[in-house]
C-alpha positions in Angstrom: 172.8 -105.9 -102.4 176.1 -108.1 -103.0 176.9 -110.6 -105.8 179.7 -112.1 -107.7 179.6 -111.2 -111.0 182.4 -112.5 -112.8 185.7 -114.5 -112.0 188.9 -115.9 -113.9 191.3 -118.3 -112.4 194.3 -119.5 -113.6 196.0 -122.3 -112.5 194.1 -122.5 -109.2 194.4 -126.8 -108.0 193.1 -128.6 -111.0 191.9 -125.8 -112.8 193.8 -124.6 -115.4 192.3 -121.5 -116.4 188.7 -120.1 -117.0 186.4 -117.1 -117.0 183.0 -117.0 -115.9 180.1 -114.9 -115.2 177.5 -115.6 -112.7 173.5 -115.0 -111.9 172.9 -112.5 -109.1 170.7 -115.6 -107.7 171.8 -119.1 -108.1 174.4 -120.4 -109.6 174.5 -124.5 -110.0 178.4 -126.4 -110.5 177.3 -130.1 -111.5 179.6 -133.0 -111.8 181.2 -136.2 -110.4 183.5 -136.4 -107.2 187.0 -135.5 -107.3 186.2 -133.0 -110.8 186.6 -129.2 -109.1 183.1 -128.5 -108.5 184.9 -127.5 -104.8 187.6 -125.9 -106.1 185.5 -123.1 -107.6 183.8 -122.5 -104.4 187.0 -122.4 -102.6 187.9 -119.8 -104.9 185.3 -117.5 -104.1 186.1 -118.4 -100.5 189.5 -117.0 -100.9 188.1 -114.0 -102.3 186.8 -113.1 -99.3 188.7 -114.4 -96.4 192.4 -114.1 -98.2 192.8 -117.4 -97.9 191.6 -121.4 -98.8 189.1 -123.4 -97.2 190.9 -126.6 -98.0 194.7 -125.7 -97.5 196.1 -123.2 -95.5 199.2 -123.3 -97.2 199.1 -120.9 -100.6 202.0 -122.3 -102.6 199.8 -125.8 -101.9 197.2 -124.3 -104.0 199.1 -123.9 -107.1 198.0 -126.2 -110.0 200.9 -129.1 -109.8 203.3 -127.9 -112.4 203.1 -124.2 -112.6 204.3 -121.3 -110.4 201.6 -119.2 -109.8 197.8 -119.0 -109.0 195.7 -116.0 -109.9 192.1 -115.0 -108.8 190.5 -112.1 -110.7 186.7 -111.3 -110.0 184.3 -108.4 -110.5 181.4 -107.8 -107.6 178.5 -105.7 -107.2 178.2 -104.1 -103.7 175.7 -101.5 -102.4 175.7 -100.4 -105.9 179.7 -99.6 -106.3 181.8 -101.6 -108.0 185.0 -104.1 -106.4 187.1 -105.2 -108.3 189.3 -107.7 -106.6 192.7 -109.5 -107.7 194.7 -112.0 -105.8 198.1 -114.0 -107.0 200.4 -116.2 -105.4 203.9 -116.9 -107.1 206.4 -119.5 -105.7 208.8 -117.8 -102.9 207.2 -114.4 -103.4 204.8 -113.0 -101.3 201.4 -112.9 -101.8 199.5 -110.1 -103.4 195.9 -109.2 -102.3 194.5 -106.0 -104.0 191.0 -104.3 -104.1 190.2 -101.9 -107.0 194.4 -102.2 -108.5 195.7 -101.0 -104.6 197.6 -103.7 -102.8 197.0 -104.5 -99.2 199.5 -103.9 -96.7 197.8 -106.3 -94.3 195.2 -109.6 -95.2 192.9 -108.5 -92.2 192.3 -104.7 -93.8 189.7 -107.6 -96.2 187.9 -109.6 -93.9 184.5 -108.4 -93.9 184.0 -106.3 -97.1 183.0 -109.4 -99.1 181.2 -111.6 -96.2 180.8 -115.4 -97.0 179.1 -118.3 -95.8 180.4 -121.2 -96.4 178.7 -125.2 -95.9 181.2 -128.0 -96.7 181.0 -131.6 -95.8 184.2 -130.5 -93.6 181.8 -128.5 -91.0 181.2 -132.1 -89.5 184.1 -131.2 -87.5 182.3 -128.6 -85.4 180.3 -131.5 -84.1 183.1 -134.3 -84.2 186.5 -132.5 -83.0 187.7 -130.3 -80.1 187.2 -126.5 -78.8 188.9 -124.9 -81.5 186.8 -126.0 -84.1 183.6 -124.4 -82.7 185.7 -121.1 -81.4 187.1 -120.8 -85.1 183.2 -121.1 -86.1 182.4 -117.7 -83.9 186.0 -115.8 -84.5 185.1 -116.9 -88.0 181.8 -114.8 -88.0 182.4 -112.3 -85.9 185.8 -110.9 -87.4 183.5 -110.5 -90.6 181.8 -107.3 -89.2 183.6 -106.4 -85.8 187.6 -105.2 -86.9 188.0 -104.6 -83.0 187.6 -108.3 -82.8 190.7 -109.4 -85.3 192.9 -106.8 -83.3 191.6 -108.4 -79.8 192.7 -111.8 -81.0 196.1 -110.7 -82.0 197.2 -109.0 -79.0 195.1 -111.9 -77.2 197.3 -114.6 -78.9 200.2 -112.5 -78.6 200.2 -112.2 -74.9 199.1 -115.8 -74.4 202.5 -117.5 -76.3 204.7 -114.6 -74.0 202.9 -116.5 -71.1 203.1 -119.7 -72.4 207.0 -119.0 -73.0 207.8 -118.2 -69.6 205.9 -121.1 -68.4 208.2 -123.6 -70.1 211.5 -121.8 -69.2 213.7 -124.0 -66.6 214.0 -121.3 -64.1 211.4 -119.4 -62.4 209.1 -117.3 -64.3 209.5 -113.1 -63.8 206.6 -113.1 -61.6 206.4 -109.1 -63.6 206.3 -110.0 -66.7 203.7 -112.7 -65.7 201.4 -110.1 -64.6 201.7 -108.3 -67.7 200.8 -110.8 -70.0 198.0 -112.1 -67.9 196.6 -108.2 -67.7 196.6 -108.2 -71.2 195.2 -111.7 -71.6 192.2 -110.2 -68.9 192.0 -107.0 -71.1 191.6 -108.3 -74.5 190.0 -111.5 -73.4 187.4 -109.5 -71.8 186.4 -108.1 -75.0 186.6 -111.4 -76.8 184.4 -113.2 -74.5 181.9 -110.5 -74.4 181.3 -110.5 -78.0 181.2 -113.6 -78.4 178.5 -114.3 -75.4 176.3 -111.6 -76.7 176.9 -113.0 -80.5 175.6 -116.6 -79.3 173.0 -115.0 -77.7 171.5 -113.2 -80.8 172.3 -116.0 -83.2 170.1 -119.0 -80.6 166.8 -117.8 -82.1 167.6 -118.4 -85.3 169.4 -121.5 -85.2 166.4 -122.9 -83.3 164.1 -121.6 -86.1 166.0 -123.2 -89.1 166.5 -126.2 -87.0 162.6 -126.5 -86.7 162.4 -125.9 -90.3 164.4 -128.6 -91.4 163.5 -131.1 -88.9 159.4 -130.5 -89.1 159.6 -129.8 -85.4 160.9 -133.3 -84.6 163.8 -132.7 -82.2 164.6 -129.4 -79.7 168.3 -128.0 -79.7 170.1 -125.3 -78.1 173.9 -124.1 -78.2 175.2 -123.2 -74.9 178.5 -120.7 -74.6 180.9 -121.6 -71.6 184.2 -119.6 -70.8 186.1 -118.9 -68.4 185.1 -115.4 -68.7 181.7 -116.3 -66.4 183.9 -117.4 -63.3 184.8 -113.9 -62.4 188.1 -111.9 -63.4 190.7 -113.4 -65.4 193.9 -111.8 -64.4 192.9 -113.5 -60.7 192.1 -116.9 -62.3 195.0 -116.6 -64.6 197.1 -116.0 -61.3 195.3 -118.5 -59.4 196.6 -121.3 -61.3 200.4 -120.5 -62.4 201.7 -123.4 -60.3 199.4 -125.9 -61.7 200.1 -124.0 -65.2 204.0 -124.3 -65.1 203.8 -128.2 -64.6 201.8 -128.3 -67.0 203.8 -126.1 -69.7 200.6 -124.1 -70.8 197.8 -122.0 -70.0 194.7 -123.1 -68.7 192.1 -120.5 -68.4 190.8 -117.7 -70.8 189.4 -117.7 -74.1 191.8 -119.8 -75.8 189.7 -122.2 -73.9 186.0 -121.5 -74.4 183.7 -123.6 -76.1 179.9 -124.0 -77.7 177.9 -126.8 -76.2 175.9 -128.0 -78.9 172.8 -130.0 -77.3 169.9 -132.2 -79.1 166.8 -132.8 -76.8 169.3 -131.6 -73.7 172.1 -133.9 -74.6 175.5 -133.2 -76.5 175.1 -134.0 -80.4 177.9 -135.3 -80.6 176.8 -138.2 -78.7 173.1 -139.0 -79.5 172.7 -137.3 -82.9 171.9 -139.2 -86.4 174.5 -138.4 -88.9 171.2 -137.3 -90.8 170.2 -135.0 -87.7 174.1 -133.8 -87.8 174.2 -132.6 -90.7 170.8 -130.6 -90.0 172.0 -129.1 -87.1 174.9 -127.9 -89.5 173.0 -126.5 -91.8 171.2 -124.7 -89.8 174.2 -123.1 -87.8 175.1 -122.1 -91.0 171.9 -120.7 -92.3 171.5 -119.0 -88.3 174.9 -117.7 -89.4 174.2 -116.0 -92.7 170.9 -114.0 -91.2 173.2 -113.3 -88.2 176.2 -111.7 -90.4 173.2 -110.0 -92.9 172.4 -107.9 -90.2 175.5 -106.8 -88.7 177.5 -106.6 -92.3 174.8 -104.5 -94.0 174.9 -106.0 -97.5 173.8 -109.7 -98.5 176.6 -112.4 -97.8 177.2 -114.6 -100.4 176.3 -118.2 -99.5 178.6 -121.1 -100.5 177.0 -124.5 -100.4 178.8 -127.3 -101.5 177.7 -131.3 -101.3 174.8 -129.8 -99.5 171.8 -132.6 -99.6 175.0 -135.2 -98.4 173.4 -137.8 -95.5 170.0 -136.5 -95.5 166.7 -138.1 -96.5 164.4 -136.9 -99.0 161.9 -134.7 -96.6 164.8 -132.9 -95.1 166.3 -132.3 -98.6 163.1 -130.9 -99.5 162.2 -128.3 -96.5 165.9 -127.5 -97.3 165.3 -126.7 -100.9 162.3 -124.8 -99.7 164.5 -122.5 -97.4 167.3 -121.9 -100.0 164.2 -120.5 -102.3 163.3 -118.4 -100.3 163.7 -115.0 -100.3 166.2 -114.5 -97.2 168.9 -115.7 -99.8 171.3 -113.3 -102.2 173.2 -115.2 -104.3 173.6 -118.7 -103.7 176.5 -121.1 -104.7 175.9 -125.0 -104.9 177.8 -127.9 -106.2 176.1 -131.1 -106.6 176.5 -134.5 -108.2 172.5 -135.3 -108.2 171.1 -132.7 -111.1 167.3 -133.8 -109.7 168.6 -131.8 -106.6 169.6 -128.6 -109.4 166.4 -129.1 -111.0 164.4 -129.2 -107.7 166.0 -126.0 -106.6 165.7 -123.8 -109.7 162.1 -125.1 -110.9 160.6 -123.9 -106.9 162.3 -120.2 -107.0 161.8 -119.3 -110.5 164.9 -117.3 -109.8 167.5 -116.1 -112.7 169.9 -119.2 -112.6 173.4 -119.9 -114.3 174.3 -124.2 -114.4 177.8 -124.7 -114.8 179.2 -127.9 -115.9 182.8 -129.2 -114.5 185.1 -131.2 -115.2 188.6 -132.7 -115.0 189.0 -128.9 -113.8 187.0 -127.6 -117.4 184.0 -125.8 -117.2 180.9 -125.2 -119.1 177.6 -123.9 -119.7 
């Protein structure tokens, strides 16, 4: 088993310092918009993945006025203990450490405290481009496959080198082209691979949450294209240079696969409800946690924040019902709607910690 067992922040966005200990099972952050019910689970987020949710810049994260962040936290895992300290000064570089040793790189992290996370902001897998839903799967499968991170490096790596030479005025080394594009074939190839047999795993249960939620009211399926199922890369890559260099980028490999995401055969994007949308989230999410479970070997922490936002009151409720369940570890939620809380908390029976917040102060 994993959980969070304590945390102190200082001067992370609006909060300006606290300390807090947590229930191995739920713990509740209750208050109105805009108060930092989200900035606490972005901490935690940071705490596993190195890095925010909501900004991607660190210095951004600083509470306006100060020169520093720090996150200091105390977990559980498989019966050890971690403790974990992370800090961010203005023009210094950042400092990441697990039990007092600094890291000499973020990735050495990723997947010793997995996470999953459910924000009103995971609309965008549905709403926006490609890259969205191929962050989704590097985001999941980099948490318990290291061979993965490395493949996406040297994968990005040789794909701006291509992408370089594409744009020059003259004529591209047609040498160097071929050894970017084998290494584009070679790490691609591992890329693509995992994440085809990943999507494959991970469709039974996403189906089975979706049926959960839903009552069995609507069918979906996920559908994983890539170039990767055309044939060999290094010839497609080759195939299309001319067309590449006019355009100034690269058009095939896995910078360009994608997830169909389908609802009774058609894209979501198109036909879904905003209240079936945000089911079909969920359970991606949910599909996701039981997913990384099983590879990761301990209990993820789950992170839910706004969570019952655009559904009705049956869907809330078989949603409720899932989160008491036992497939759970410890659970995060932020809420404005204490019904919700009580709802929640009264149908486990679970150990429980409510934390009240705001104007970035929190209390029990």
């Amino acid at each position: 088993m994993m959980y969070l067992e304590h945390m102190s922040l200082m001067n992370y966005r609006n909060i300006a310092e606290c300390d807090l200990r947590f229930s191995p099972k739920f713990n509740c952050f209750l208050g109105d918009n805009g108060m930092g019910k989200t900035n606490l689970l972005d901490a935690i987020y940071y705490l596993s993945f190195t890095r925010s949710h909501l900004n991607p810049i660190d210095t951004q994260l600083i509470r306006y006025g100060e020169e520093f962040f720090m996150i200091q936290a105390g977990y559980m895992r498989r019966e050890g203990k971690e403790e974990i300290f992370a800090s961010v000064k203005r023009r210094t570089k950042k400092v990441f450490k697990r039990n007092r040793v600094a890291y000499d790189r973020m990735s050495d992290h990723i997947g010793l405290l997995p996470a999953v996370l459910v924000s009103p902001s995971d609309s965008e897998l549905i709403e926006e481009g490609s890259e969205e839903r191929r962050r989704f799967l590097d985001t999941v499968i980099s948490q318990y496959d290291r061979m993965y991170i490395n493949a996406l490096a040297m994968y990005n790596k040789a794909l701006a080198e291509r992408n370089a030479l594409l744009k020059q005025e003259s004529e591209p080394d047609a040498s160097m082209m071929d050894v970017y594009e084998g290494q584009m074939a070679y790490y691609g190839d591992y890329i693509c691979r995992k994440r085809g047999e990943f999507v494959a795993g991970f469709i039974p249960e996403f189906q089975r949450f979706y049926s959960e939620i839903s009552g069995d009211a609507e069918n979906v399926s996920l559908n994983y294209v890539s170039h990767w199922q055309r044939g060999d890369l290094v010839q497609l890559l080759s195939e299309c240079r001319g067309r590449d260099r006019i355009l100034g980028y690269s058009t095939r490999g896995a910078h360009k696969d994608d997830l169909e995401m389908l609802l009774n055969g058609y894209p979501i994007k198109r036909t879904g409800s905003q209240g079936q949308c945000k089911s079909y989230i969920v359970a991606l999410k949910f599909a996701q946690y039981v997913c990384l479970r099983r590879t990761a070997g301990v209990e993820p922490l789950l992170l839910l924040d706004d969570l019952f936002d655009k559904l009705d009151a049956t869907r809330v409720k078989r949603i409720i019902g899932i989160v008491a369940g036992d497939e759970f570890g410890q659970v995060f939620i932020t809420d404005t709607n204490r019904e919700h809380t009580d709802a929640l908390l009264a149908q486990t029976g679970a150990e429980s910690r409510i934390f009240f917040v705001e104007n970035g102060r929190i209390a029990q």
